[in-house]
N, C-alpha and C positions, 0 to 999 in steps of 0.2 A: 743276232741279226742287227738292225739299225738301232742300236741303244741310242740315248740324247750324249749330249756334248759334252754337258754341266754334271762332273761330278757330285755325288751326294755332301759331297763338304761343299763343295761353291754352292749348291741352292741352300747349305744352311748359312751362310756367309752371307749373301744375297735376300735372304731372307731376313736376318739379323740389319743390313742395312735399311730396307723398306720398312723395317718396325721405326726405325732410330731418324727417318729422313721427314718427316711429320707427315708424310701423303698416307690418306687410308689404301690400306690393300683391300682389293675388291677380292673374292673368293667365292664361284658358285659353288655348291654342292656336287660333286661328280661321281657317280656311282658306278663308276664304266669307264676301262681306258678311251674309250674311243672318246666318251664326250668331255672326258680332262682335255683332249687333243683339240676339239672342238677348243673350247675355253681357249686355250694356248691360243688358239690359232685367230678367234676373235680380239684377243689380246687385254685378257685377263692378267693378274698382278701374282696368282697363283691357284691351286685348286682346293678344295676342302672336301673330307672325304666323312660323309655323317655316317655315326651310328645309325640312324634311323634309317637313314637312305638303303645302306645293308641291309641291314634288317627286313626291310621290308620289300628290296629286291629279292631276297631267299624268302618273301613270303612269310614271314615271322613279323608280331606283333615288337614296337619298341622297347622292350622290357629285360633287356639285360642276358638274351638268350643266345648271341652270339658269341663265339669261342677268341678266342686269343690268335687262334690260327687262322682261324677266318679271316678276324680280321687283317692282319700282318699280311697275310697272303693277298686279300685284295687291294691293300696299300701299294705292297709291292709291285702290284699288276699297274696301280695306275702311274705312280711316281718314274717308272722306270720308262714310259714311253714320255714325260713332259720335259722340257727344259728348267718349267716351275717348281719353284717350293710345294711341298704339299701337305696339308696340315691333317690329322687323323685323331677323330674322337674313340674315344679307348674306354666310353663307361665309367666306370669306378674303376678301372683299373685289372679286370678278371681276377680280383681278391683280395687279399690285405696288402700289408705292406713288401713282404718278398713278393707275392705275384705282380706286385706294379713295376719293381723294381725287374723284376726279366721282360715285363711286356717293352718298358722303354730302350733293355737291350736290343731283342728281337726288332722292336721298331727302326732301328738304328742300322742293324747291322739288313736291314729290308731297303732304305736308302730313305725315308720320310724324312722330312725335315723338322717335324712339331708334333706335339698332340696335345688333348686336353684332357684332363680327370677331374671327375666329379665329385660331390661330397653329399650326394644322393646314398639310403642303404638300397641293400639287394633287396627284392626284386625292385629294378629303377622304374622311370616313367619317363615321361616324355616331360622333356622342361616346361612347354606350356599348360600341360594338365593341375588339378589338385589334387590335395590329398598324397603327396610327396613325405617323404619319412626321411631326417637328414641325418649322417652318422656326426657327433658333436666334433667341435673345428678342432681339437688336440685331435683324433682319430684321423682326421682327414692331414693334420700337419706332417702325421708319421709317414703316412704314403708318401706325401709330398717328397721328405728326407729321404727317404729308401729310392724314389724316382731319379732325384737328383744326384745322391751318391751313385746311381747306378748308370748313368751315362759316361758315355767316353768321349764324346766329343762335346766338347762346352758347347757348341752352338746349335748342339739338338735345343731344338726350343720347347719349355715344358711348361704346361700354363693350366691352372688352378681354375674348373669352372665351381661357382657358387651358385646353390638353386632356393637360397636361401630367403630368397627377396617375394615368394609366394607367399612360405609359412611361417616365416620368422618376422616379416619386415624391411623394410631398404636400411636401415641404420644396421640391424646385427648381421646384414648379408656384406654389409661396409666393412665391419669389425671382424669378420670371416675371412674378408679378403684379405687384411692387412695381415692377419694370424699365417694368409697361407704365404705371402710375400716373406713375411719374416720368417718361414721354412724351407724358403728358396726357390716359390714358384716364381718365372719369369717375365709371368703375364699375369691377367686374369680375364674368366671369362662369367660376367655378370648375367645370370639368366632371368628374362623375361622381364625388364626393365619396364614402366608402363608408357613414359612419354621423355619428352624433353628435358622437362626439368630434374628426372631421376637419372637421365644417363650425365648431366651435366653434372649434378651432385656425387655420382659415382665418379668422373674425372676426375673433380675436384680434390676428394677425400685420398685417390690411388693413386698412385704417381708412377707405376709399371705401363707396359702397354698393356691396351683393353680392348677386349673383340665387342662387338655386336652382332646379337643375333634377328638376322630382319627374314625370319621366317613367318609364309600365310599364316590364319585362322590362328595365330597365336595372341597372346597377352601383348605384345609389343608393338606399338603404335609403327608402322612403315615409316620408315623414316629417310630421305634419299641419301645419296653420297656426301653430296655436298655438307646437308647439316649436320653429318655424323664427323665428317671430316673434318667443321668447326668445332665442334665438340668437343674435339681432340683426343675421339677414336685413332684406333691405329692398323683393324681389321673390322670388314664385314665379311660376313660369310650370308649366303643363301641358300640354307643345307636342303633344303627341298624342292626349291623351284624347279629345276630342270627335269627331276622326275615326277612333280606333279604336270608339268607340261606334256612330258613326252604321254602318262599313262593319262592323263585326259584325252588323247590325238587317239593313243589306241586305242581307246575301249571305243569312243563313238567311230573309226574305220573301222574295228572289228561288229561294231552291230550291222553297219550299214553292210559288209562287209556276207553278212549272213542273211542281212533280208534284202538286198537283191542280185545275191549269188554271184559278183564280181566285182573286182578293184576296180572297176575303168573311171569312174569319176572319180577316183581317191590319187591317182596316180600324179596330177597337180601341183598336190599338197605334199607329197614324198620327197624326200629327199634324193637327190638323182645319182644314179650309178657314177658319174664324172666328181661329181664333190665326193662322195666317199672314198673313190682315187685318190683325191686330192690328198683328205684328211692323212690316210693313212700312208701317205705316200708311194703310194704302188709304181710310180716309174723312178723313183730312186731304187726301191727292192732289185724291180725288172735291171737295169742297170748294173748292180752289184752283182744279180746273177751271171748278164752279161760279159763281165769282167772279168768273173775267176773261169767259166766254162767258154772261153773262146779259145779253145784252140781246136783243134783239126787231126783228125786218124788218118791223113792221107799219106802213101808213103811209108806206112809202120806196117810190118808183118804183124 
């Protein structure tokens, strides 16, 4: 049907320049094509696609239980309807060093334009929790090597998160990063920074591009665009927001919903049958259908 315009090489092309051009890319969390289309459409810099968010849309805890195919699969779902880059957390990788190394095939030839791998062991956690268990940074370097020998297109983008900075410290989560840089990852993604002066310190020390992660009820002080962008971050991401909004909306319409046995004061707050036209473009479709089925049986035996 109506695929996007932007080849899977121009969003990693495109992508590779908004790393390289010093503005931070913004990136909600999008757990659903439609609200990637959303995002696009309000005019985000690209989409980010979390573990957790998965996770926890299939109703499973964060903890490393989602498959390779799942994920790949719901990448694919969402990259192929945006014009945007779209970045996808991959866990540890669904293994050692060859399973990372296919997952970043698979992600590739799905049309993603990035992902990140962890240096968390199996079973993972959630970056902002404790009690985290790290595999030592030579283990996490091999993935790293096997990730990158295993892409085809250089400008898949492959970026080394460290969750090192709970249990180990900000100085050996520094040292971690540099180990995975010199393996060939092409970012980093520093988890659960606590304030200012740690994501400053981490610029300073990393000289790759660096994500931020400004997820709620986490270790990481909120931080806005602007002062991350001084910082001289080069991505945020907001891997939960938009589904902790949407399931806060439903759960209180679905109570109200139950105790007084009808939508009619909810219907307000919904989103309207005409915007979701909008979104998904239902009169370009109608149109396309238009176009190939206009002709006429008149005349024909």
């Amino acid at each position: 049907m109506l695929f996007t315009k932007n080849s899977p090489t121009d969003k990693r092309k495109s992508f590779r320049a908004g790393l390289n051009s010093g503005k931070l890319l913004r990136m909600p969390g999008c757990f659903s094509p439609f609200i990637a289309l959303m995002a696009q459409d309000i005019g985000f810099d690209g989409v980010y696609i979390s573990g957790a968010g998965l996770s926890n849309e299939l109703g499973l805890p964060d903890i490393g239980l989602t498959t390779l195919s799942e994920v790949a699969a719901r990448g694919r779902a969402i990259s192929r309807v945006v014009e945007l880059p779209a970045l996808i957390d991959i866990d540890t990788g669904f293994g050692e060093t060859l399973n990372a190394a296919r997952t970043i095939q698979e992600l590739e030839e799905f049309g993603l334009s990035g992902c990140h791998l962890e240096d968390q062991e199996n079973p993972k956690r959630c970056g902002h929790l404790d009690g985290k268990s790290l595999v030592s940074a030579s283990a996490m370097s091999l993935k790293i090597r096997g990730a990158v020998a295993a892409r085809k297109d250089p400008n898949f983008f492959i970026m080394a998160r460290t969750d090192a900075r709970t249990s180990e410290g900000l100085d050996k989560a520094i040292d971690r990063a540099k180990a995975y840089v010199d393996a060939g990852a092409d970012g980093i993604f520093p988890e659960a920074l606590m304030d200012e002066k740690e994501f400053e310190t981490f610029r300073k020390a990393v000289k790759v591009p660096l994500l931020a992660n400004m997820t709620e009820f986490g270790k990481s002080k909120l931080l806005d665009a602007g002062t991350l962008e001084c910082l001289g971050f080069n991505i945020v991401i907001y891997p939960q927001t938009a589904f902790r909004i949407a399931m806060g909306a439903v759960e209180e319409g679905l109570k109200e919903l139950k105790a007084k046995g009808h939508q009619n004061d909810l219907v307000a707050t919904m989103q309207t049958r005409a915007r979701l036209y909008e979104v998904v473009r239902y009169e370009e479709y109608n149109k396309l259908d238009q176009s190939i089925f206009n002709f006429s049986s008149k005349g024909h035996s």
